[in-house]
C-alpha positions in Angstrom: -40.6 13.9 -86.5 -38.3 14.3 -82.8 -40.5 12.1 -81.1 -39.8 9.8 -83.7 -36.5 9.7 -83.7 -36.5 9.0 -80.0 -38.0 5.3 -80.5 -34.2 5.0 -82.1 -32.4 6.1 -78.8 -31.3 9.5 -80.7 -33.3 11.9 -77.8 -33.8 10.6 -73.9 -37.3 11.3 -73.8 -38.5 10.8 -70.3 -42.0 9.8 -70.6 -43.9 7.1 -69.2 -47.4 6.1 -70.2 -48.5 3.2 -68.4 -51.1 0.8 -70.0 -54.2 1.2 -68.8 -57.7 -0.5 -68.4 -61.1 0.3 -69.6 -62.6 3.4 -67.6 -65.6 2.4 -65.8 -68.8 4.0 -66.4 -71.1 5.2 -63.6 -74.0 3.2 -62.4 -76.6 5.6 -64.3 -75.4 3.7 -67.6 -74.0 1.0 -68.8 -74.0 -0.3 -72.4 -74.0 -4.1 -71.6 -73.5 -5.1 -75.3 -70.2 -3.3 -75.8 -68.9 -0.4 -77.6 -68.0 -1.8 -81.2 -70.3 -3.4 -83.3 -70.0 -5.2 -86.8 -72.5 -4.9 -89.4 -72.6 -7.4 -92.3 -72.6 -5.6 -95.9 -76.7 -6.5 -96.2 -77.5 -4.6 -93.3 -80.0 -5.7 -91.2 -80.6 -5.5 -87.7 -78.4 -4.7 -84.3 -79.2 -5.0 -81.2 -77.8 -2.5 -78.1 -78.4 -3.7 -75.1 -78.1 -1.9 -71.7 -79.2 -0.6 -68.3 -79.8 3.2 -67.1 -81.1 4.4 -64.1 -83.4 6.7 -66.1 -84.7 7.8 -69.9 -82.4 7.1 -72.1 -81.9 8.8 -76.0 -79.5 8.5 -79.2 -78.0 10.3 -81.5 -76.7 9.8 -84.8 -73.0 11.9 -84.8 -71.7 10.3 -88.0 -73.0 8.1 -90.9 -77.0 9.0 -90.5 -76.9 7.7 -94.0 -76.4 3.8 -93.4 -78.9 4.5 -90.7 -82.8 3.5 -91.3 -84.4 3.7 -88.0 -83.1 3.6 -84.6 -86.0 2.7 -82.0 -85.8 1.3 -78.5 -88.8 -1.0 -78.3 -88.4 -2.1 -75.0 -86.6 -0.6 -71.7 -82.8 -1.7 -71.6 -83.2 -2.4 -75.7 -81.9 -0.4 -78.7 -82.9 -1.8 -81.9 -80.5 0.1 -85.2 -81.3 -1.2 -89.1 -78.8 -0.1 -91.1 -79.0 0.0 -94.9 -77.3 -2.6 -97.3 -73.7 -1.6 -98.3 -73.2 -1.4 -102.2 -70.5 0.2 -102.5 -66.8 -0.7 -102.9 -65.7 0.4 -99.3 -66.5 -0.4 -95.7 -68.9 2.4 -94.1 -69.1 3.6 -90.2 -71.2 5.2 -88.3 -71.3 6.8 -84.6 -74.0 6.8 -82.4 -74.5 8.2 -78.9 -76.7 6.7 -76.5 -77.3 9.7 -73.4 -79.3 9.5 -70.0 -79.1 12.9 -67.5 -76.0 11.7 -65.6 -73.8 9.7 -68.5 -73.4 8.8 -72.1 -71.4 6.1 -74.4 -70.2 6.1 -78.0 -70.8 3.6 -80.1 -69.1 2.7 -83.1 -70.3 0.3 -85.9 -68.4 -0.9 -88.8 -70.4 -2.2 -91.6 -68.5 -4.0 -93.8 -68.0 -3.7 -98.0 -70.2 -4.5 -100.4 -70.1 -7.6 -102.9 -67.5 -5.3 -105.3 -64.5 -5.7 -102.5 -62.1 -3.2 -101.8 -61.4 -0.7 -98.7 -58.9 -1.8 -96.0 -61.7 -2.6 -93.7 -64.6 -4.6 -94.1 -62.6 -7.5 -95.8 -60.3 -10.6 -94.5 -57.7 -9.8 -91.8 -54.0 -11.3 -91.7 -53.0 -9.8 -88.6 -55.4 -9.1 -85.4 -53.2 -7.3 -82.4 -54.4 -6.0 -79.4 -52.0 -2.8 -78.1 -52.1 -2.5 -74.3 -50.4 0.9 -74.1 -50.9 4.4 -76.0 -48.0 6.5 -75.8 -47.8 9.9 -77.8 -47.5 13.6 -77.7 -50.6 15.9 -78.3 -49.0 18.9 -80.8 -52.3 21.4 -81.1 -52.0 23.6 -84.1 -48.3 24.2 -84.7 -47.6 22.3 -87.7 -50.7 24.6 -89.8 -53.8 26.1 -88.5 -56.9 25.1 -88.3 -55.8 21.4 -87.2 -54.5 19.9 -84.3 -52.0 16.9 -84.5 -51.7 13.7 -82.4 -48.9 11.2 -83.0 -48.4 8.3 -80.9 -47.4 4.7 -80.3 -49.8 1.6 -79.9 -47.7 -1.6 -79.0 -47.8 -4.2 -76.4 -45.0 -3.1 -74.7 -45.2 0.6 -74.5 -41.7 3.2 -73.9 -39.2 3.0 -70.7 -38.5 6.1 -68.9 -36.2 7.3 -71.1 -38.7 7.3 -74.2 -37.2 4.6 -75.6 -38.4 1.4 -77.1 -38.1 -2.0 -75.8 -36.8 -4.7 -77.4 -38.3 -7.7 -79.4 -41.6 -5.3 -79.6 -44.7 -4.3 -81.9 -45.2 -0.5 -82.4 -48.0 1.1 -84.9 -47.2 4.5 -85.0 -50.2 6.9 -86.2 -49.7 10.8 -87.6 -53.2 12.0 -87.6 -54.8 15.5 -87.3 -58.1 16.3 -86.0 -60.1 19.6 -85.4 -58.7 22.1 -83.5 -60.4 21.6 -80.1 -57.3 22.0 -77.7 -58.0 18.7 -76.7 -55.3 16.3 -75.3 -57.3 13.9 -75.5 -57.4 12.3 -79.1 -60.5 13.0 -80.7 -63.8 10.9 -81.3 -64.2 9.8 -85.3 -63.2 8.5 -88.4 -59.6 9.2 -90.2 -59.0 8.1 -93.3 -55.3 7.7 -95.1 -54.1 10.8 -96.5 -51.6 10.4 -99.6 -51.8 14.5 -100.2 -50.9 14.7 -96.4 -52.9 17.6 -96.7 -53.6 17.8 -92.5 -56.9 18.3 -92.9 -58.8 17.2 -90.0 -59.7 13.6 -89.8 -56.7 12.5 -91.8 -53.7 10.0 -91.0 -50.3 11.3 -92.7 -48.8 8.7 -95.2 -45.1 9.9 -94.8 -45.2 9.3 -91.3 -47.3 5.8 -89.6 -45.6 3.0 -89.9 -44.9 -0.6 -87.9 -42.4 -1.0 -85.8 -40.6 -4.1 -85.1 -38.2 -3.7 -82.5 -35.3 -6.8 -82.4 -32.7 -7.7 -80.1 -30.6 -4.5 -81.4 -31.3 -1.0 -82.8 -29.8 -2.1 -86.1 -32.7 -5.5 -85.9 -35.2 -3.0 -86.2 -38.1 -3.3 -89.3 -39.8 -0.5 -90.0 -43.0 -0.9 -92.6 -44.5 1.8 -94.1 -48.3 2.1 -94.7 -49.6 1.8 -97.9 -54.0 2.2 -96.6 -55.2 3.0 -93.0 -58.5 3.7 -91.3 -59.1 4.4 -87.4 -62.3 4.8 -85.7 -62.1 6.0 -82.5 -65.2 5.7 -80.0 -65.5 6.3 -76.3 -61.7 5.1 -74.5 -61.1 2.8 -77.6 -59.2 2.5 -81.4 -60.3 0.4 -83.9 -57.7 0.8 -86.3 -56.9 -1.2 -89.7 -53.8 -0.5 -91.8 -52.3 -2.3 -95.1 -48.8 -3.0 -94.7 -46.9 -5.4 -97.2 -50.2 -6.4 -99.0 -51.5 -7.4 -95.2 -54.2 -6.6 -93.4 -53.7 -5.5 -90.0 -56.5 -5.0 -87.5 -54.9 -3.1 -84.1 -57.4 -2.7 -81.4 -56.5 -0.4 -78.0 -59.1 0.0 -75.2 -57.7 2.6 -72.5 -57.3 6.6 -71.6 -56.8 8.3 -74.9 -54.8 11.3 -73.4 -51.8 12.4 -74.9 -48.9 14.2 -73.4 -49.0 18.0 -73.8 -46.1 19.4 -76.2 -48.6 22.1 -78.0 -46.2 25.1 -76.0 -43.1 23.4 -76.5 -40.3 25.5 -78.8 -38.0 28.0 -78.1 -40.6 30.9 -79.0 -42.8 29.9 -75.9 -41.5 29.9 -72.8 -41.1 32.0 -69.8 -38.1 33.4 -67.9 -37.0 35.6 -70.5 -37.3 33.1 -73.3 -34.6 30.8 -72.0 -36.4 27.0 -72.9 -33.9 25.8 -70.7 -36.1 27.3 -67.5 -33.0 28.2 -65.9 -31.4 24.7 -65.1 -28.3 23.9 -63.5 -25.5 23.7 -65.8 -24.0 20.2 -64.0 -26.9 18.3 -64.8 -26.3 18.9 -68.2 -23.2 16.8 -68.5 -21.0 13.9 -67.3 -18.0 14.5 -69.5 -14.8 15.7 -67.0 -12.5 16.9 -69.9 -12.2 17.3 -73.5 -13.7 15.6 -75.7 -13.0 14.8 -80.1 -15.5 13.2 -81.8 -14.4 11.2 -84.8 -16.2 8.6 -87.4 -13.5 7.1 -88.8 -14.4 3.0 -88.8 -18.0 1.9 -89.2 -20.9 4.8 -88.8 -24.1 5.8 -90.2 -25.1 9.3 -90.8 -28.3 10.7 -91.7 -30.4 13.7 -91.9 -34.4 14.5 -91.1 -37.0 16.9 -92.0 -38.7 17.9 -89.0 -40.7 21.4 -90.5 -41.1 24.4 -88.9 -40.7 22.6 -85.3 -39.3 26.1 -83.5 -41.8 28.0 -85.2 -39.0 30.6 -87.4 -40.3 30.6 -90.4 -37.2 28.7 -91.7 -36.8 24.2 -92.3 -35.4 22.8 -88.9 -33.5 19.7 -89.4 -32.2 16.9 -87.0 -28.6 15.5 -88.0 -27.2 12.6 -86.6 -23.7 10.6 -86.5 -23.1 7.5 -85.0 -20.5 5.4 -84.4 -21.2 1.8 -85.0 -19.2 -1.8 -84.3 -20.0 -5.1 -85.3 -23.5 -3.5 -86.8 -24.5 -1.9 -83.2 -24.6 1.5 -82.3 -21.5 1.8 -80.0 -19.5 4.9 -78.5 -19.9 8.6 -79.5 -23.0 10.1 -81.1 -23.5 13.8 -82.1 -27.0 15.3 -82.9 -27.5 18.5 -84.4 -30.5 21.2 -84.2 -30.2 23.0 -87.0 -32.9 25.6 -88.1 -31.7 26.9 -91.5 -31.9 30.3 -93.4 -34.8 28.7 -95.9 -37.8 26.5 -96.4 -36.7 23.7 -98.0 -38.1 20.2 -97.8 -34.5 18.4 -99.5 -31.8 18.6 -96.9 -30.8 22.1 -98.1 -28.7 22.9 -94.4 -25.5 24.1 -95.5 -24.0 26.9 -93.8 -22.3 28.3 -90.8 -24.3 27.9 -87.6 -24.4 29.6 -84.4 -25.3 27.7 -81.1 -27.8 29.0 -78.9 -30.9 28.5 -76.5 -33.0 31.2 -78.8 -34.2 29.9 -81.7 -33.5 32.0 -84.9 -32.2 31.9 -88.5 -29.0 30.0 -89.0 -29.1 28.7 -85.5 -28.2 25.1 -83.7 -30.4 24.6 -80.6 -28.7 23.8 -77.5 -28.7 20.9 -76.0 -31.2 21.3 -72.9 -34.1 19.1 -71.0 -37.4 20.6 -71.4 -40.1 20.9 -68.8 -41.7 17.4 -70.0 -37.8 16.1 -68.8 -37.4 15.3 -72.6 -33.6 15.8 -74.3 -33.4 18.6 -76.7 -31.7 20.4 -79.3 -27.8 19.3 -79.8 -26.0 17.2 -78.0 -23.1 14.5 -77.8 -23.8 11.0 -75.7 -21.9 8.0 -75.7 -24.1 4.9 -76.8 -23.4 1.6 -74.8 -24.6 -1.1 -77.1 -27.6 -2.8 -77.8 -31.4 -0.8 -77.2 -31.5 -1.5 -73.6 -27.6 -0.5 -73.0 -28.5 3.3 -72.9 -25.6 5.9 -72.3 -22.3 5.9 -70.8 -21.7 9.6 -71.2 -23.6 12.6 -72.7 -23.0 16.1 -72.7 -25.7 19.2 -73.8 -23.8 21.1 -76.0 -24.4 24.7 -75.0 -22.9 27.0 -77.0 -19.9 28.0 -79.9 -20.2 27.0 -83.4 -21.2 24.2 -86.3 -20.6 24.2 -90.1 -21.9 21.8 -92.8 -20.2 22.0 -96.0 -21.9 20.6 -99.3 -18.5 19.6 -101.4 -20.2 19.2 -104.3 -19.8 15.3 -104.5 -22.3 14.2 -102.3 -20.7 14.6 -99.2 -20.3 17.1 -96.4 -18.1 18.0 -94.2 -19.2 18.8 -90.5 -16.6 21.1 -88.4 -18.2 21.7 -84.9 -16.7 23.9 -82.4 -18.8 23.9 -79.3 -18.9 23.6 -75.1 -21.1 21.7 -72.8 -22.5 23.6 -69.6 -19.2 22.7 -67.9 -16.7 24.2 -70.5 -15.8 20.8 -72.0 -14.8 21.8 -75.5 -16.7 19.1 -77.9 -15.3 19.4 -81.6 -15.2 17.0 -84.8 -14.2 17.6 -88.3 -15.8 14.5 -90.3 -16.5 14.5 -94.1 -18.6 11.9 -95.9 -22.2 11.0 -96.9 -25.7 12.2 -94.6 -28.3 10.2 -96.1 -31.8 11.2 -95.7 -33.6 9.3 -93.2 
């Protein structure tokens, strides 16, 4: 996915989410006991504690069947007996506790029965506590009747330029939830989806992983998912993943709003469907001449699925070549935009593309900033180093032409022909392997 890829310096996305701090609740209520709760697998038992300014009443909104009785048997006291767990898997259930002028979530996690199994209920190897949520809300444009959140919980969050910092911890979660319009990430249980089927309520398998972040962009571990669950209550996440046989509990307390990107493709904009909104050319590049790109020493290149992300009809893919020395990313980079004439999932982008700001069949997206100030579409930058480095040069590339030749023996060759927004012409004529990242 793009905002992916930015975590790896390949797009300057220019958001800042700033860690933030338990909201605090009005004086009309205030759940003194907390708003997570563990229940042993016998049940039993748990006491809510709190004061209210006036009546106060619950609400079962998930789980009513590990529920016996709820009863409040004294003012500022909520007694909840929950039935013994027998099964295989750890249970939750929600409850709401309401007065006229305010109301908290509760969330309670009853753990697996004597048979084992589930990801949560059992013994955890690693405990973490993210101070910052950083993500992008997408609404309904990857398949209807869904929307999708993807973000970042780590201790040390993204600079201003949407990248990573280094030497840093980074769950990243693909999930999906009812269609709402909601930036702010849902209240509820997702379970792991191996299907991927975006149903609501699910977390995608293909895409969360941890991220390790090292001293360099080529020191960075990334660990797939094999099991998750997330609950997520009132301005909290309780999530717990398996990575590597490990169990990894990641808890986040903090606003769960997401950034807003549900409008952003080339098919919904104003001002005569330029994305672009009609931004000066200069600030589009730093280059002062010429320039040829070339990958003829040391380089990676790879290719990504992104979907229908333009919303054509047709696969859109994001193709990147770097130049590396010494292991680091150093000097010229070229990404390309490409949206295709087909719906392939396998890297089928062969074929003569045109450059343009209007997304369409058999087109590369020109480069451009967005109105959330994030990097898009194709573009050429020249990479200083290590993570924190950033760029020496970049240029948008705006217009002319790109081909991707399959020879037929696992290669391709790339022959672009194309101008920044100051007439700079940017061309390269490489041959040689994309992998599939």
């Amino acid at each position: 996915m793009k905002q992916l890829i930015s975590i790896f310096v390949l797009a300057t996305f220019a958001l800042f989410v700033a860690c933030e701090s338990h909201n605090e609740k009005s004086a009309a209520l205030v759940v003194t006991s907390g708003a997570t709760y563990a229940v042993e697998a016998n049940g039993g038992d748990v006491y809510v504690t709190y004061t209210s300014a006036g009546e106060v009443t619950t609400s079962v909104l998930s789980g009513n069947e590990i529920i016996n009785s709820i009863k409040n048997p004294a003012n500022s006291v909520i007694v909840i007996n929950f039935k013994a767990n027998t099964t295989s898997d750890a249970r939750t259930a929600i409850v709401e506790v309401r007065c006229a002028k305010d109301f908290y979530t509760l969330v309670f996690t009853q753990a697996a029965g004597n048979s084992g199994g589930g990801n949560t209920g059992g013994d955890v190897d690693v405990v973490f506590r993210a101070d910052c949520m950083d993500g992008y809300y997408y609404g309904e444009k990857y398949g209807e009747g869904a929307d999708r959140y993807a973000f970042f919980l780590s201790d040390q969050g993204l600079n201003n330029g949407g990248q990573a910092y280094t030497n840093g911890t980074y769950y990243y979660i693909d999930c999906f939830a009812p269609a709402t319009k909601s930036t702010s990430l849902p209240l509820g249980t997702y379970t792991f989806d191996s299907a991927n089927s975006g149903n609501p309520y699910t977390i995608n398998s293909d895409n969360s992983q941890l991220i390790l972040t090292g001293d360099s962009v080529e020191n960075t571990v990334t660990k797939y998912m094999t099991n998750a669950k997330m609950v997520v209550s009132a301005n909290q996440i309780v999530l717990e993943v398996n990575i590597d046989g490990e169990v990894h509990k990641v808890t986040f307390v903090g606003d769960l709003t997401l950034e807003d990107v549900s409008g952003e493709n080339g098919d919904n904009n104003d001002d005569n469907n330029d994305p672009t909104g009609g931004q000066d050319g200069e600030a589009q590049s730093t280059l002062t001449g010429d320039r040829h790109v070339t990958f003829d020493g040391e380089h990676r290149a790879k290719w990504g699925y992104e979907g229908d992300y333009w919303q054509t009809g047709y696969s859109n893919y994001t193709i990147y070549i770097m130049n590396k020395s010494g292991g680091y990313v150093y000097g010229d980079t070229l990404q390309f935009d490409l949206i295709t004439d087909n719906q392939s999932k396998d890297g089928d982008f062969a074929g003569k593309y045109t450059i343009s700001d209007k997304a369409g069949k058999m087109v590369m997206m020109a480069g451009f900033t967005n109105k959330y100030a994030q990097a898009v579409g194709s573009w050429l930058y020249e990479y200083g180093g290590s993570s924190a480095s950033g760029y020496k040069n970049y240029a948008m590339i705006k217009r002319g032409t790109a081909e991707f030749i399959d020879n037929g023996d696992g290669t391709h060759t790339v022959i672009l022909d194309g101008y920044d927004y100051l007439n700079n012409n940017i061309t390269c004529n490489w041959t040689g392997v994309i992998e599939e990242d």
